[in-house]
C-alpha atoms as a printed R data frame, in Angstrom:
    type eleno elety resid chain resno      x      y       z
1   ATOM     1    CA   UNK     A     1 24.415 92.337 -15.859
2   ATOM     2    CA   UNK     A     2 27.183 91.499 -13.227
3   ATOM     3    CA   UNK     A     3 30.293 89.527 -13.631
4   ATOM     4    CA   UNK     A     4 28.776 87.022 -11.833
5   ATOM     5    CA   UNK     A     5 25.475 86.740 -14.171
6   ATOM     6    CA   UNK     A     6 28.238 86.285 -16.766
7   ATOM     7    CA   UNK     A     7 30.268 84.043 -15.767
8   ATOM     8    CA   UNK     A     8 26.853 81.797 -15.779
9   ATOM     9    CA   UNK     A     9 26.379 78.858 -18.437
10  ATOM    10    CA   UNK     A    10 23.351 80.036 -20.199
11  ATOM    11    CA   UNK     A    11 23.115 76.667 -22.347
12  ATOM    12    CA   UNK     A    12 20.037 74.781 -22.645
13  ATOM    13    CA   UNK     A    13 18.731 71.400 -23.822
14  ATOM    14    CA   UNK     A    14 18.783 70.707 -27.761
15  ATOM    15    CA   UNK     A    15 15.108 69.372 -27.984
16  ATOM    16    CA   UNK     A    16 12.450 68.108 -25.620
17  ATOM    17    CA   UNK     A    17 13.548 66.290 -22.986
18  ATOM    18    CA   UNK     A    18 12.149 62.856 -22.703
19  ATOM    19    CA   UNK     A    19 12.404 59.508 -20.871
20  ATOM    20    CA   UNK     A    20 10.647 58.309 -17.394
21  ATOM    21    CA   UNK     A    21 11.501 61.840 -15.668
22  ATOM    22    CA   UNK     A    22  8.855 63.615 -18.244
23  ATOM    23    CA   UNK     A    23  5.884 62.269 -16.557
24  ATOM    24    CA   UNK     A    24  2.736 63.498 -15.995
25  ATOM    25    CA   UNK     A    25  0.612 63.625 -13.055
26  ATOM    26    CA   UNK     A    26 -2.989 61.902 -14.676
27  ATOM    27    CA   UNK     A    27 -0.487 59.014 -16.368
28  ATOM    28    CA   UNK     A    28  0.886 58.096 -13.207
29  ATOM    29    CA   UNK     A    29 -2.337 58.072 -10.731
30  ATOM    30    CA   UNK     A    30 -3.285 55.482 -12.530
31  ATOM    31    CA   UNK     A    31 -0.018 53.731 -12.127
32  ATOM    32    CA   UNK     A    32  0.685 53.985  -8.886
33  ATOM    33    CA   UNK     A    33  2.099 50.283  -8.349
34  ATOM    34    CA   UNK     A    34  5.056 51.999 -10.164
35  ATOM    35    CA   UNK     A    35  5.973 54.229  -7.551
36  ATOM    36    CA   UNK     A    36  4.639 52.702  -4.339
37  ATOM    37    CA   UNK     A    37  5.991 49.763  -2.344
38  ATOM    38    CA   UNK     A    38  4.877 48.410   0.300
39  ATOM    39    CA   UNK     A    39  7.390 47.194   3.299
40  ATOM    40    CA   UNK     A    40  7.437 43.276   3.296
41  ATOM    41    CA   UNK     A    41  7.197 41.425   6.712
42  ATOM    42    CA   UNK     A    42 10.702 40.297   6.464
43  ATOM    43    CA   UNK     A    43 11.566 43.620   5.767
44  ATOM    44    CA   UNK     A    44 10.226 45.150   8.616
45  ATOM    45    CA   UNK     A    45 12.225 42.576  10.472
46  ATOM    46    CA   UNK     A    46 15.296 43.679   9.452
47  ATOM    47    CA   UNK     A    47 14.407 47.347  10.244
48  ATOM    48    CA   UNK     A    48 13.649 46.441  13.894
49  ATOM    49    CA   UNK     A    49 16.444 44.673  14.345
50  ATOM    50    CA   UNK     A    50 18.700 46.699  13.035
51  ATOM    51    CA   UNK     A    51 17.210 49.806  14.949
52  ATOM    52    CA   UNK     A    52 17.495 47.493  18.012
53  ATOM    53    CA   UNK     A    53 21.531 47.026  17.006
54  ATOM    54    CA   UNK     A    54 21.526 51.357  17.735
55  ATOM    55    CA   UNK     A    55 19.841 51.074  20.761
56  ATOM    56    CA   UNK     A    56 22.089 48.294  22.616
57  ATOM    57    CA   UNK     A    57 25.063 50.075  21.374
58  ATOM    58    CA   UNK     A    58 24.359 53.467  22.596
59  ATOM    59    CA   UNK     A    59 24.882 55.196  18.877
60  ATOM    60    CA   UNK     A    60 23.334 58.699  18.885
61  ATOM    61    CA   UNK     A    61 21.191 59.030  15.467
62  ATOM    62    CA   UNK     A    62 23.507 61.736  14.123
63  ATOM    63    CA   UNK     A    63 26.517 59.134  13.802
64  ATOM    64    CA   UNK     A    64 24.249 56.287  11.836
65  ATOM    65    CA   UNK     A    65 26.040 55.242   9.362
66  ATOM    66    CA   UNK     A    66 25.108 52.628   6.446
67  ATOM    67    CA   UNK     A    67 26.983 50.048   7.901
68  ATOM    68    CA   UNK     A    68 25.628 50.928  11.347
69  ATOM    69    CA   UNK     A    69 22.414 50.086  10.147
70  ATOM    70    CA   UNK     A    70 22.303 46.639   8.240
71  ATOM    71    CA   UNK     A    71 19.600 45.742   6.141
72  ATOM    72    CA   UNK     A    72 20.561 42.330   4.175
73  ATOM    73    CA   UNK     A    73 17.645 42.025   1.884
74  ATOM    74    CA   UNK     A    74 16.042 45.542   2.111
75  ATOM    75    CA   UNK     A    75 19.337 47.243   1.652
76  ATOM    76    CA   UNK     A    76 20.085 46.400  -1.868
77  ATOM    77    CA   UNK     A    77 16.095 46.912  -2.695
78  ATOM    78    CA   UNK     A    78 17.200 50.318  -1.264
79  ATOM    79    CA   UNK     A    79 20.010 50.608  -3.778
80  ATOM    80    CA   UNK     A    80 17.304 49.957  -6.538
81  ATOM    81    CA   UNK     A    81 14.892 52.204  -4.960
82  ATOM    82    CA   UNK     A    82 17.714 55.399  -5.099
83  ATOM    83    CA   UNK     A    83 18.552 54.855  -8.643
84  ATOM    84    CA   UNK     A    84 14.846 54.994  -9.549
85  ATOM    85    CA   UNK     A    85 14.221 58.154  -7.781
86  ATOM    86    CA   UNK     A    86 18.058 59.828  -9.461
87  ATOM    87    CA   UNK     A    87 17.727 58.502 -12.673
88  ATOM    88    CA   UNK     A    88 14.037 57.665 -13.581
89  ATOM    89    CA   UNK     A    89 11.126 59.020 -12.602
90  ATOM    90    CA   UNK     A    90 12.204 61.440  -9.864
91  ATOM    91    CA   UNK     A    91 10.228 59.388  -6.989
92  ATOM    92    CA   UNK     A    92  9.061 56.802  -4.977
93  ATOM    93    CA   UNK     A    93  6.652 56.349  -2.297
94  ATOM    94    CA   UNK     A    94  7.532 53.592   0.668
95  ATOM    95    CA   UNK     A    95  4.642 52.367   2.538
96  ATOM    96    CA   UNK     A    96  3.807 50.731   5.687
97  ATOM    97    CA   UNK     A    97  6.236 51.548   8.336
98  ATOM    98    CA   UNK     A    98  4.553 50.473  11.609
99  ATOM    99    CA   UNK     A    99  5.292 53.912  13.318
100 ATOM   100    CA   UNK     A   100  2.341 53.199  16.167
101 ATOM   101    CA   UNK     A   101  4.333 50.416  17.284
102 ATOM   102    CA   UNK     A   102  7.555 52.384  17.746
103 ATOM   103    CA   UNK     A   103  8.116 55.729  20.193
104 ATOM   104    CA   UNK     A   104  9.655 59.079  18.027
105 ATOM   105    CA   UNK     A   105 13.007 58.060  18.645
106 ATOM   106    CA   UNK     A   106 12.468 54.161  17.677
107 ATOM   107    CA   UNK     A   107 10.939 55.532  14.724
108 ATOM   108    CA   UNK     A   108 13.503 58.151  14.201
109 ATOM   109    CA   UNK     A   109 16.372 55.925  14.550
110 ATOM   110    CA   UNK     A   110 14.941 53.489  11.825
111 ATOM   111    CA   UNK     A   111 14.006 56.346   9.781
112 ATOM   112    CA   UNK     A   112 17.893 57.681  10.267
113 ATOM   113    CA   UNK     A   113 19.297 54.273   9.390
114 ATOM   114    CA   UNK     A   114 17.301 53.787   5.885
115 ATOM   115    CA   UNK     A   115 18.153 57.119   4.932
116 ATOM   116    CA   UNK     A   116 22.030 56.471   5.145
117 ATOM   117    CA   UNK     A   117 21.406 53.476   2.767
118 ATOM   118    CA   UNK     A   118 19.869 56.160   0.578
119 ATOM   119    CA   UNK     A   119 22.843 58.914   1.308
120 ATOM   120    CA   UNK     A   120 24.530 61.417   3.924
121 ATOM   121    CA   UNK     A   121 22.436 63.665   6.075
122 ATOM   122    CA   UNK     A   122 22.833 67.160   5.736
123 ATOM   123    CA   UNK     A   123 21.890 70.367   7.597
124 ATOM   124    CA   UNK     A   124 18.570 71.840   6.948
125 ATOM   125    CA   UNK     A   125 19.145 74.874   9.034
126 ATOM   126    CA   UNK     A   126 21.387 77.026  10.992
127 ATOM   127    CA   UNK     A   127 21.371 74.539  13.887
128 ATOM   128    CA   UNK     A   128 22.540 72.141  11.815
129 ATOM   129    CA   UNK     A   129 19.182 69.777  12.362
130 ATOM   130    CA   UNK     A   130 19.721 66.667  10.064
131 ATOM   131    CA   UNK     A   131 16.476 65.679  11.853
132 ATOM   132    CA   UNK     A   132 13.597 67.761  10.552
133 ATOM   133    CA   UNK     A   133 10.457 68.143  11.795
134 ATOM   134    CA   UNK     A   134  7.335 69.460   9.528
135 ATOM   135    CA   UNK     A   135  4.963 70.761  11.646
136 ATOM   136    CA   UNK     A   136  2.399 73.530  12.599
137 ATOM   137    CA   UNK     A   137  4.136 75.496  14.804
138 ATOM   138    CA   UNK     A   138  2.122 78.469  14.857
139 ATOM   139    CA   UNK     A   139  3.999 80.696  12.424
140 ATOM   140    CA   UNK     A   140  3.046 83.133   9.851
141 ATOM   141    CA   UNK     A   141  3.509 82.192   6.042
142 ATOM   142    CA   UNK     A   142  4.351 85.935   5.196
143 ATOM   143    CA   UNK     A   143  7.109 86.172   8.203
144 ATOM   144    CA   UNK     A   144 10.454 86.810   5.703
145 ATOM   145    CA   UNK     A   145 12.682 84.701   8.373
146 ATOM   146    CA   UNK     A   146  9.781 82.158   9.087
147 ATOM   147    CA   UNK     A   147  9.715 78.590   6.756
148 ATOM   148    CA   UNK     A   148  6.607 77.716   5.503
149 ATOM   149    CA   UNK     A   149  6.687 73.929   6.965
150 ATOM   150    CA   UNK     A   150  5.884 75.704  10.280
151 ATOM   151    CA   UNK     A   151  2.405 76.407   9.351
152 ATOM   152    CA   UNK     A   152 -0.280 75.291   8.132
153 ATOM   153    CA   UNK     A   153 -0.344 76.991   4.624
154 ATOM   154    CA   UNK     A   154  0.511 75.845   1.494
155 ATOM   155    CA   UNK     A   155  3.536 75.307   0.347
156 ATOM   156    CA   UNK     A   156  3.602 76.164  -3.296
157 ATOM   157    CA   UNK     A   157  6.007 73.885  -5.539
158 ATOM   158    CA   UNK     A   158  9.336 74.177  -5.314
159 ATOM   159    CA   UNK     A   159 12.966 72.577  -4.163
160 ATOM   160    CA   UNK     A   160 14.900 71.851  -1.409
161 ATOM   161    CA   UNK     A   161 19.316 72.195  -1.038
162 ATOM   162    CA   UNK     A   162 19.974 68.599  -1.648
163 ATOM   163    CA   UNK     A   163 19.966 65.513  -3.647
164 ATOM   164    CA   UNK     A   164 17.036 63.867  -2.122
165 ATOM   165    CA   UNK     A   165 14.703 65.032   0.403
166 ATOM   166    CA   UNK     A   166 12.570 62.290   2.423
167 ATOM   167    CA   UNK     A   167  9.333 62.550   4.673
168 ATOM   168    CA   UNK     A   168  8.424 59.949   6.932
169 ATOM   169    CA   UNK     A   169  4.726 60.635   8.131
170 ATOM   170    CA   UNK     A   170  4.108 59.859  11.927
171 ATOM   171    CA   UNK     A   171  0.730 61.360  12.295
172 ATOM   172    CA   UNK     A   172 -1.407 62.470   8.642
173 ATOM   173    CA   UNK     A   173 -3.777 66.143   9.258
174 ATOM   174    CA   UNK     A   174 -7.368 66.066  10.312
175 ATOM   175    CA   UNK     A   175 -7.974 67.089   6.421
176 ATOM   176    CA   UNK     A   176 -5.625 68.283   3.627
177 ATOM   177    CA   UNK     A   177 -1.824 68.412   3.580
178 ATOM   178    CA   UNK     A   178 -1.426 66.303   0.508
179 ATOM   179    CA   UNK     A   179  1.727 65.944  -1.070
180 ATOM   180    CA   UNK     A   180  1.885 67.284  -4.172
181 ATOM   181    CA   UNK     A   181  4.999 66.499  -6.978
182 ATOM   182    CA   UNK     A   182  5.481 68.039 -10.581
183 ATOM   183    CA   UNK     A   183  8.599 66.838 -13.081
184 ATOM   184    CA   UNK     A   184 10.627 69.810 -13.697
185 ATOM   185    CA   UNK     A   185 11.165 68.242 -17.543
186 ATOM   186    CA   UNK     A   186  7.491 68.364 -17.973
187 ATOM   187    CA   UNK     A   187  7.118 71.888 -16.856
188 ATOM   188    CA   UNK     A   188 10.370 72.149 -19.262
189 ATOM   189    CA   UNK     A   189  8.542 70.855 -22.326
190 ATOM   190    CA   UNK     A   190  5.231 72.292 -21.660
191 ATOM   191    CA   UNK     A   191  7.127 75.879 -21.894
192 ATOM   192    CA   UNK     A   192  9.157 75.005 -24.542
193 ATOM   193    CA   UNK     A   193  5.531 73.843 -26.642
194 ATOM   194    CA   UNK     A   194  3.388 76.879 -25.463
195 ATOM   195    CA   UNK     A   195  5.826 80.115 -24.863
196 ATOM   196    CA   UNK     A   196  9.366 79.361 -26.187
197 ATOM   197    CA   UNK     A   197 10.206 83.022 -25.745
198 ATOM   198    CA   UNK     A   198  9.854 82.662 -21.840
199 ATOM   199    CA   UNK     A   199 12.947 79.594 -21.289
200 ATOM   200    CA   UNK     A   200 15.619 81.925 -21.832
201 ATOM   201    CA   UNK     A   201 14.479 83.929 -18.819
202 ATOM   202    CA   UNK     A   202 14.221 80.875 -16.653
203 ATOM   203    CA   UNK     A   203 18.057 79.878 -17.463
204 ATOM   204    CA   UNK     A   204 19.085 82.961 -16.384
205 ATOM   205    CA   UNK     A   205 19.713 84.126 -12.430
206 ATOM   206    CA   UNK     A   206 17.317 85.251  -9.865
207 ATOM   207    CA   UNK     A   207 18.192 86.810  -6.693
208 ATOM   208    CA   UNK     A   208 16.644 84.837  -3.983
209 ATOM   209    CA   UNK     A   209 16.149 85.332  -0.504
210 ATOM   210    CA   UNK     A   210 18.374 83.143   2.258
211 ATOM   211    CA   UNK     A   211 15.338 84.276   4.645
212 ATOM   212    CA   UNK     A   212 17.549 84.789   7.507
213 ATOM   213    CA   UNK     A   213 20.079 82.321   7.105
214 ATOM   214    CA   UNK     A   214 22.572 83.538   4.919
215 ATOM   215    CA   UNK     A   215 26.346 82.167   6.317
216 ATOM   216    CA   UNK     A   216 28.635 84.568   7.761
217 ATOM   217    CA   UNK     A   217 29.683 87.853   6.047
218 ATOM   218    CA   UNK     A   218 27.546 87.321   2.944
219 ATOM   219    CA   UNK     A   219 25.079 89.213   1.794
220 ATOM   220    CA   UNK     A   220 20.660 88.432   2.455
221 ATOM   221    CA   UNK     A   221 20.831 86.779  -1.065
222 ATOM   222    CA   UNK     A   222 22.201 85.317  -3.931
223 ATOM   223    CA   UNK     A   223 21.452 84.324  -7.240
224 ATOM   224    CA   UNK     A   224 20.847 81.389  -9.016
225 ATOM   225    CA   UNK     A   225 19.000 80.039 -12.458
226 ATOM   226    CA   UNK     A   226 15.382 78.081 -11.890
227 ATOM   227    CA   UNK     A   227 16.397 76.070 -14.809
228 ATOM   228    CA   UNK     A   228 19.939 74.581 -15.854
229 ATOM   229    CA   UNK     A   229 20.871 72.609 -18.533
230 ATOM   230    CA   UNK     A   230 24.320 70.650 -17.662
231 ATOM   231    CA   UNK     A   231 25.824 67.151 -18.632
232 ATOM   232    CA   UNK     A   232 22.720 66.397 -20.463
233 ATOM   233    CA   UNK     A   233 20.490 66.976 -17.354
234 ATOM   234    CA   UNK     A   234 18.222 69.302 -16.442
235 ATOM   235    CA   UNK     A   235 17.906 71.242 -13.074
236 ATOM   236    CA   UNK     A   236 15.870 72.553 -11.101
237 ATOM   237    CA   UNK     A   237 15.811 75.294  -8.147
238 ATOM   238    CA   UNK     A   238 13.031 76.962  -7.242
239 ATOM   239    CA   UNK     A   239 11.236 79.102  -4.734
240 ATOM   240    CA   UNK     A   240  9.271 81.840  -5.573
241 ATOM   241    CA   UNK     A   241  8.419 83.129  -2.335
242 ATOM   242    CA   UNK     A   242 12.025 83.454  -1.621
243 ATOM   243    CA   UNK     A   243 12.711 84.867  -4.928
244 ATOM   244    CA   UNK     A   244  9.524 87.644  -4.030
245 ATOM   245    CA   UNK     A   245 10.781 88.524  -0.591
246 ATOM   246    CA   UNK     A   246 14.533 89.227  -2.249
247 ATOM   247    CA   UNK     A   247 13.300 92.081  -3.404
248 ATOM   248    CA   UNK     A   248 13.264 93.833   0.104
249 ATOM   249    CA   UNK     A   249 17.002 94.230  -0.153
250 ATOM   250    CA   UNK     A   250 17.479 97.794  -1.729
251 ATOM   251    CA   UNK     A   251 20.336 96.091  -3.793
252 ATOM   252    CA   UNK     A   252 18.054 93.625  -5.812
253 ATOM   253    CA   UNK     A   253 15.964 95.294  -8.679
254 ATOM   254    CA   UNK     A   254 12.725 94.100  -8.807
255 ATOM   255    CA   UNK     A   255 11.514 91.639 -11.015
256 ATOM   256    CA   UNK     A   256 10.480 92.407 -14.444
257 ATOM   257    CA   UNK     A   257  7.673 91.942 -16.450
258 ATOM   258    CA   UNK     A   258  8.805 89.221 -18.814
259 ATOM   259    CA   UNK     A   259 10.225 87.641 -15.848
260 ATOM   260    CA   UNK     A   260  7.125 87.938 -13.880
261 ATOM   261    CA   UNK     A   261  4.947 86.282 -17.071
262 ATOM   262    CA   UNK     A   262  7.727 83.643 -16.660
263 ATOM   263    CA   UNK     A   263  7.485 82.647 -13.183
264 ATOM   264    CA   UNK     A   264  3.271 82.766 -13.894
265 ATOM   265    CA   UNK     A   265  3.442 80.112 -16.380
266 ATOM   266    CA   UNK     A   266  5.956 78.380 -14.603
267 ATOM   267    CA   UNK     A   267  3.496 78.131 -11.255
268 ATOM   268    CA   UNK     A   268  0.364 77.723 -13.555
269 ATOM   269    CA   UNK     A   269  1.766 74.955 -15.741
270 ATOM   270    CA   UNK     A   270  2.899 73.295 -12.036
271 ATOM   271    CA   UNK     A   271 -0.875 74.194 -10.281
272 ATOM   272    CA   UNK     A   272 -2.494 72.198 -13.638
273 ATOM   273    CA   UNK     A   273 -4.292 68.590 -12.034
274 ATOM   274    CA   UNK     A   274 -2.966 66.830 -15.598
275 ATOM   275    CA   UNK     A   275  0.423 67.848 -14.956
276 ATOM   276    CA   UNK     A   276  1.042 67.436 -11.273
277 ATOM   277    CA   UNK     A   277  0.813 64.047  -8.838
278 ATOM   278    CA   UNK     A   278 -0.967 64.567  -5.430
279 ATOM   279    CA   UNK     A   279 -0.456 61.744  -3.172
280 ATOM   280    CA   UNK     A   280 -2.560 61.608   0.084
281 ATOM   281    CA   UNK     A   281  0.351 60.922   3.089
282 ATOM   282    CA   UNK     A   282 -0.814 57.338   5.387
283 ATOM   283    CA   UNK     A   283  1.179 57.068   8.667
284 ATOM   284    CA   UNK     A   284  3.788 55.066   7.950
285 ATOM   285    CA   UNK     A   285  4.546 56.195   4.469
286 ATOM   286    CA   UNK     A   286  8.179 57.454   3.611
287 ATOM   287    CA   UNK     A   287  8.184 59.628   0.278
288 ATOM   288    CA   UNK     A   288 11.851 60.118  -1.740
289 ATOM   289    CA   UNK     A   289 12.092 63.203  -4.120
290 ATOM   290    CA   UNK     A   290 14.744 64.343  -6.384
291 ATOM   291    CA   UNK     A   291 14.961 67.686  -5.797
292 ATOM   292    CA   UNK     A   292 17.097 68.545  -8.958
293 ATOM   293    CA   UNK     A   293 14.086 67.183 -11.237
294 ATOM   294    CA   UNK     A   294 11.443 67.275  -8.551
295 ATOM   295    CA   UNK     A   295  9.449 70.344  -7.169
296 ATOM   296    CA   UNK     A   296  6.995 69.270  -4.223
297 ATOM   297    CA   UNK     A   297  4.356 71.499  -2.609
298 ATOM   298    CA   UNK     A   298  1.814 71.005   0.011
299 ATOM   299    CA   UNK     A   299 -2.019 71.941   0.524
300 ATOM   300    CA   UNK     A   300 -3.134 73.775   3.323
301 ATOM   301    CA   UNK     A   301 -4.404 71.445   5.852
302 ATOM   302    CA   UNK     A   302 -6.934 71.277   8.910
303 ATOM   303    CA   UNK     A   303 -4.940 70.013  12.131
304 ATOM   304    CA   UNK     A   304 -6.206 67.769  14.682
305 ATOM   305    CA   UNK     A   305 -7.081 69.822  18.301
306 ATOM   306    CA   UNK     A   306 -5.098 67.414  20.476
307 ATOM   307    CA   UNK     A   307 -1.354 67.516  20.601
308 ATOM   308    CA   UNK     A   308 -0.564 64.047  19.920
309 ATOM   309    CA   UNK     A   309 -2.528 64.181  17.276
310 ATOM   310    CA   UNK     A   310 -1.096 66.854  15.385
311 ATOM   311    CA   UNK     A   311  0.179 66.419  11.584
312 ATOM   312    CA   UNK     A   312  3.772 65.488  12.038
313 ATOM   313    CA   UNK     A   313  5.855 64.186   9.493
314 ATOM   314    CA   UNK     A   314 10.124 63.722  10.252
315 ATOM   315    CA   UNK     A   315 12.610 64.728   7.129
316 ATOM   316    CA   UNK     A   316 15.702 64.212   5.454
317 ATOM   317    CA   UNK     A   317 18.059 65.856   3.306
318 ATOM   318    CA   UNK     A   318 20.050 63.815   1.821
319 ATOM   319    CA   UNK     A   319 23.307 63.986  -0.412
320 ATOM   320    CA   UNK     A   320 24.458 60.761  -2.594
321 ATOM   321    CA   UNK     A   321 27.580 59.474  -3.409
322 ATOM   322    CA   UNK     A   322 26.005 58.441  -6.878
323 ATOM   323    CA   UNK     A   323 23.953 62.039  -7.272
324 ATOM   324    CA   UNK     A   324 24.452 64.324 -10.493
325 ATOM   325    CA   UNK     A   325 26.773 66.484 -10.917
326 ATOM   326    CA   UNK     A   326 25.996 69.973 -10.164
327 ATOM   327    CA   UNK     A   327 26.405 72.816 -12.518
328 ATOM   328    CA   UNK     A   328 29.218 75.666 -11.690
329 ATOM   329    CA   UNK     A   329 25.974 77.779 -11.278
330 ATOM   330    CA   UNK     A   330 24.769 76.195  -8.404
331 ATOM   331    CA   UNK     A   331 27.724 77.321  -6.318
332 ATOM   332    CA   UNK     A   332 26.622 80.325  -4.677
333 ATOM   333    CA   UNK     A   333 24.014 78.218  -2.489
334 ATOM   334    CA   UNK     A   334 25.518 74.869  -3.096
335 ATOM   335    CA   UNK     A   335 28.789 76.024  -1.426
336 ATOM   336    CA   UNK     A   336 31.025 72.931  -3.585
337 ATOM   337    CA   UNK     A   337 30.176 70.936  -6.368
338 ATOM   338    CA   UNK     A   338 31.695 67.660  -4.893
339 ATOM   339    CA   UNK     A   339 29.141 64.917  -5.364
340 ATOM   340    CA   UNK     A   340 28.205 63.308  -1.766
341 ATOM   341    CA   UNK     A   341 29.931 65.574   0.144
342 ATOM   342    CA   UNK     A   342 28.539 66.834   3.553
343 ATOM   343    CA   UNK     A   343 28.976 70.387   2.939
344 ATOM   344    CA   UNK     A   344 27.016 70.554  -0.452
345 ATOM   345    CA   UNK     A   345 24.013 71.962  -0.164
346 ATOM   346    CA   UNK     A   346 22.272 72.574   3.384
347 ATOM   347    CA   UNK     A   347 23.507 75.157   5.605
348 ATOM   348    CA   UNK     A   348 27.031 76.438   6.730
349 ATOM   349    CA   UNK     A   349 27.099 75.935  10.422
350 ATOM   350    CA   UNK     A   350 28.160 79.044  12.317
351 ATOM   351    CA   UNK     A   351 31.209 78.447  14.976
352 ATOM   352    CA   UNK     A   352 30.562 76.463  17.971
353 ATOM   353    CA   UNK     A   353 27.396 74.485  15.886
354 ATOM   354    CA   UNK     A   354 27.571 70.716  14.820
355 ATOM   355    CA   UNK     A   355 25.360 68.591  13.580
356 ATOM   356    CA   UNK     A   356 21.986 67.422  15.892
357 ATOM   357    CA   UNK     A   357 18.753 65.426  15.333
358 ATOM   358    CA   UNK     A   358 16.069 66.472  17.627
359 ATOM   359    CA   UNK     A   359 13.607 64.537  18.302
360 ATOM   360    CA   UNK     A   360 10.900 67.392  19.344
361 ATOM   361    CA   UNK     A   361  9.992 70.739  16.917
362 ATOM   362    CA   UNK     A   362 11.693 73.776  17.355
């Protein structure tokens, strides 16, 4: 074990974890007035007029701020909205965003301007895109410096480097592409019921793969638990495709076989219909996740033939000045444990890069 693995808290929760995070995925189907809600008509007001404010003043969408963008009524819904999705369930689900009615970057800018009532944009790559785009573009799952949002695979469950990650959903797929959620304390509880032998393993680090976008003069990787146990919360980060392609670097040992039978039950306990929420994506519909107690995934999907009809759905990452604090663990890919700052999470920016949102796929 290295000094680093040591230096890692290894503590985890007491008991089962309980409370409106440890949901499960047949409870909540049934419920889903809980989770979505619908824009009202004076609300949509307020987000046209606002997004009309940005236009007459000539503010690019990278420099929306909260105040830039005021929402009198819908704003402190908003407020209510965030603290749902940090400290209850994990998520919420707002519907009915007249996207049709609006061109990309009408749509974009509104889209901008409720997220910064929500938090601070962040980088989701190396060209520091606060803007992101989810959509086919012809790449291959298996490619180690590809992302898997460029195709049209399936995602598998995991997390994203932030507090809260958003989708707004411009055009829905021919077939498939549903949005699939599981609570991390579920998976958490389930594990500690069936194989308590196994959570130790899942507190500890795993070398994982940046996948081409490590920051300057680091290493292809770095480690990090898939489960964390800090402040009385529980985290979450996880990818296991990034965790399986770390093991091309001769430096990384592979995986063994208690850790393999970990990460198994981890994605079979996740793939079970009782446990996990699918959620079919309407046009219009803007989803909020909490990635430290939220993994999402994503079925394979059939696309449309024509261009503009092509599955297309906009994202955020976004960091909150009210998020959770992170554990000392989460440092090697967090980059600084300062909650709501810019620079945790997302990407380091190599020289001569700032911060863009495009409104076409690259």
């Amino acid at each position: 074990m290295s000094a680093q693995q040591e230096s890692f808290d290894y503590r985890m929760p007491p008991g089962e974890i309980t409370g409106p995070s440890a949901w499960y995925g047949t409870d909540l189907a049934a419920r889903s007035q809980e989770w979505i809600r619908p824009f009202s008509g004076s609300e949509l007001d307020e987000l046209d007029a606002a997004m009309r404010g940005v236009k007459e003043r000539g503010l690019e969408i990278v420099d929306i701020e909260r105040d830039d963008f005021p929402l009198p009524t819908l704003g402190p819904a908003l407020d209510e909205v965030r603290q749902d999705v940090l400290r209850g369930r994990g998520f919420a689900l707002l519907r009915g965003l007249p996207v049709d009615h609006y061109s990309i970057e009408e749509s974009a800018i509104i889209y901008f301007g409720l997220g910064a009532h929500m938090g601070v944009a962040i980088s989701q790559n190396m060209k520091g895109h606060v803007l992101g785009h989810v959509k086919d573009l012809g790449r291959h799952e298996f490619d180690p410096n590809s992302r898997i949002y460029q195709t049209t695979a399936r995602q598998q469950f995991h997390t994203d480097t932030c507090d809260i990650a958003a989708l707004l959903c411009l055009q829905p797929a021919k077939s498939g592409g549903k949005s699939a959620i599981v609570s991390a304390a579920t998976l958490y509880n389930e594990i500690r019921r069936r194989r308590p032998d196994l959570l130790p393993v899942l507190f500890q680090p795993f070398s994982t793969d940046w996948r081409g976008d490590a920051p300057l003069d680091s290493v292809g990787h770095y480690a990090l638990p898939i489960l964390s146990w800090h402040a009385g919360l529980l985290y979450c980060r996880y990818v296991r495709r990034y965790i399986e392609s770390a093991r091309r670097f001769d430096d990384v040992l592979p995986l063994t076989d208690q850790e393999i039978e970990a990460l198994d039950l981890f994605d079979e306990l996740s793939d079970d219909p009782q446990i996990h929420l699918k959620m079919e994506f309407r046009q219009g519909d803007i989803q909020f996740l909490h990635n430290h107690q939220t993994l999402h995934d994503r079925t394979e999907y059939e696309d449309w033939d024509e261009p503009e009809k092509k599955r297309h759905l906009l994202r955020l990452w976004l960091n909150c000045r009210d998020g959770w604090p992170l554990p000392e663990s989460f440092l090697p890919r967090f980059f600084t444990l300062e909650i709501g700052s810019p620079g945790r999470g997302g990407y380091l920016l190599p020289p001569g890069c700032s911060l863009n949102a495009p409104l076409e796929a690259e």
